[in-house]
C-alpha positions as CSV (number, residue, x, y, z in Angstrom):
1,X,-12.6,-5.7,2.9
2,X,-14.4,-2.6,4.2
3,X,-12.1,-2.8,7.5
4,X,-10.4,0.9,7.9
5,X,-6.3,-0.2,8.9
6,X,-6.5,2.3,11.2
7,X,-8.7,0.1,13.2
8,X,-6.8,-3.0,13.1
9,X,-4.4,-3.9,15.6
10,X,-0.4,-5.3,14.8
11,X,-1.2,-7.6,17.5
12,X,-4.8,-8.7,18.7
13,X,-3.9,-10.9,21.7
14,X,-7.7,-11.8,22.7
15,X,-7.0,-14.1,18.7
16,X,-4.5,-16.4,19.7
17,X,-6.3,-16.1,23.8
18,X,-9.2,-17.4,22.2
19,X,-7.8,-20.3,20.2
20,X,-5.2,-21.8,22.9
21,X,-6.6,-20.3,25.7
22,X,-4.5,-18.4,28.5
23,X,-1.5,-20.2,28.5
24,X,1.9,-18.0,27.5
25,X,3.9,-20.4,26.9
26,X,1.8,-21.9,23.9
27,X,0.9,-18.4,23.3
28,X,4.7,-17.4,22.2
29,X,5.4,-20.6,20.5
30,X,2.5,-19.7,18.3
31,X,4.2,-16.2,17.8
32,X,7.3,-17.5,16.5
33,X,6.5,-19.8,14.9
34,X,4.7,-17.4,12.7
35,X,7.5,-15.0,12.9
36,X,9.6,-17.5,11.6
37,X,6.7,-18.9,8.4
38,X,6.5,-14.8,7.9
39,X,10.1,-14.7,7.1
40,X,10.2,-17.3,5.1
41,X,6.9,-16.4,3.0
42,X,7.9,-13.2,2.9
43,X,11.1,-14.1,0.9
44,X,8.8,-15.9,-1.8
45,X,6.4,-13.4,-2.0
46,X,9.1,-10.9,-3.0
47,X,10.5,-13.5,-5.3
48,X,7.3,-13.7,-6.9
49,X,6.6,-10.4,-7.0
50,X,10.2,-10.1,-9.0
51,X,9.1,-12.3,-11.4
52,X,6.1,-10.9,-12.2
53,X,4.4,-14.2,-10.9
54,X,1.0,-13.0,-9.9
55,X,-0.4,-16.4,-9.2
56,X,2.0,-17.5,-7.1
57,X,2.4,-13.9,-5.0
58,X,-1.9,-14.5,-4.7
59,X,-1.0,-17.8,-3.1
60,X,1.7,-17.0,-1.2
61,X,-0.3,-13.9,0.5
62,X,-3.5,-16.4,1.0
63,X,-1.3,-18.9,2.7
64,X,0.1,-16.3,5.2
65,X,-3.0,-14.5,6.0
66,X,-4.5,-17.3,7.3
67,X,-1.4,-17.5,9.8
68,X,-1.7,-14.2,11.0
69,X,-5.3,-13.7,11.3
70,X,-4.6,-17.2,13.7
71,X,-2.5,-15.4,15.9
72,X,-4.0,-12.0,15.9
73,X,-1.7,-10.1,13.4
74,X,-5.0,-8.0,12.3
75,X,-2.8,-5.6,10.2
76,X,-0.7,-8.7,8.6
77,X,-3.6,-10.2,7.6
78,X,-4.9,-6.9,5.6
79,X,-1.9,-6.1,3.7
80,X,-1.8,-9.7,3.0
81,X,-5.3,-9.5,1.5
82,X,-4.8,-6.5,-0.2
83,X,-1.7,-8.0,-2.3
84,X,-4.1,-10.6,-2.9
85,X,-6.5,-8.3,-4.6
86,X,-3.8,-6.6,-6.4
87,X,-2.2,-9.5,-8.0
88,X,-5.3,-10.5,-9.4
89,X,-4.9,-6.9,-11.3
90,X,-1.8,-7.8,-11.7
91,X,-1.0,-4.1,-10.0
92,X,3.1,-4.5,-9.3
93,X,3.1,-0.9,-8.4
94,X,0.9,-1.0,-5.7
95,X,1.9,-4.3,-4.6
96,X,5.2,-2.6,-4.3
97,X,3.6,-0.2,-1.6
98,X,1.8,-3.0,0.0
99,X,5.3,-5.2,0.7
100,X,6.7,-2.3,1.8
101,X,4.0,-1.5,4.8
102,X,4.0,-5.2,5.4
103,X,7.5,-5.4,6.1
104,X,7.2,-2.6,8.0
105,X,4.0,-4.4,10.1
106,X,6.1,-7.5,10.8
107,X,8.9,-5.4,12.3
108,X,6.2,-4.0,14.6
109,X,5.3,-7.2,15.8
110,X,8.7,-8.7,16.8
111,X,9.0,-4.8,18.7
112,X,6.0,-5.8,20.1
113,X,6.9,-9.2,21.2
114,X,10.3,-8.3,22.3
115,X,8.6,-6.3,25.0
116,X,6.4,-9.6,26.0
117,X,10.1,-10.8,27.5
């Protein structure tokens, strides 16, 4: 992936515009719901990464970046990728770093969403 992060947005809303169409209400539906599958595949992948369970961290990341590339979480979707590179290294320590700005990405979303209200 040659994409610079600084060039990616937390939340592209022309994505989800373009799949659905102008319409809010769908729009936000699709938002939580992928809030809510991000808190739950976060979870795993952590679990996974705790176990040392590189295949299952790969899968878990894939799984989820197809989600957030769906709705436009540009950012998501690149830290996702990247823990899918590193688990095929089997890189924990960098994966580590990688969790940890993810985390921090879906935080920025709900801000940003939170401000949609």
């Amino acid at each position: 992936m040659n994409t610079q992060i600084n060039e990616l947005q937390t939340l592209n809303r022309r994505t989800i515009e373009e799949l659905v169409g102008d319409e809010p209400t769908k729009i936000a539906k699709f938002h939580f719901e992928f809030l809510k599958q991000a808190s739950v595949v976060l979870k795993s992948i952590v679990k996974s990464f705790n176990l040392s369970d590189f295949n299952e961290l790969k899968s878990q990341a894939h799984y989820l970046k197809t989600s957030a590339k769906a709705v436009g979480a540009e950012r998501c979707a690149y830290f996702l990728e990247t823990i899918e590179g590193y688990s095929l290294a089997e890189n924990k320590p960098a994966i580590k770093q990688v969790i940890i700005k993810l985390n921090g990405e879906f935080v920025a979303i709900k801000k940003e969403l939170s401000h949609d209200k």
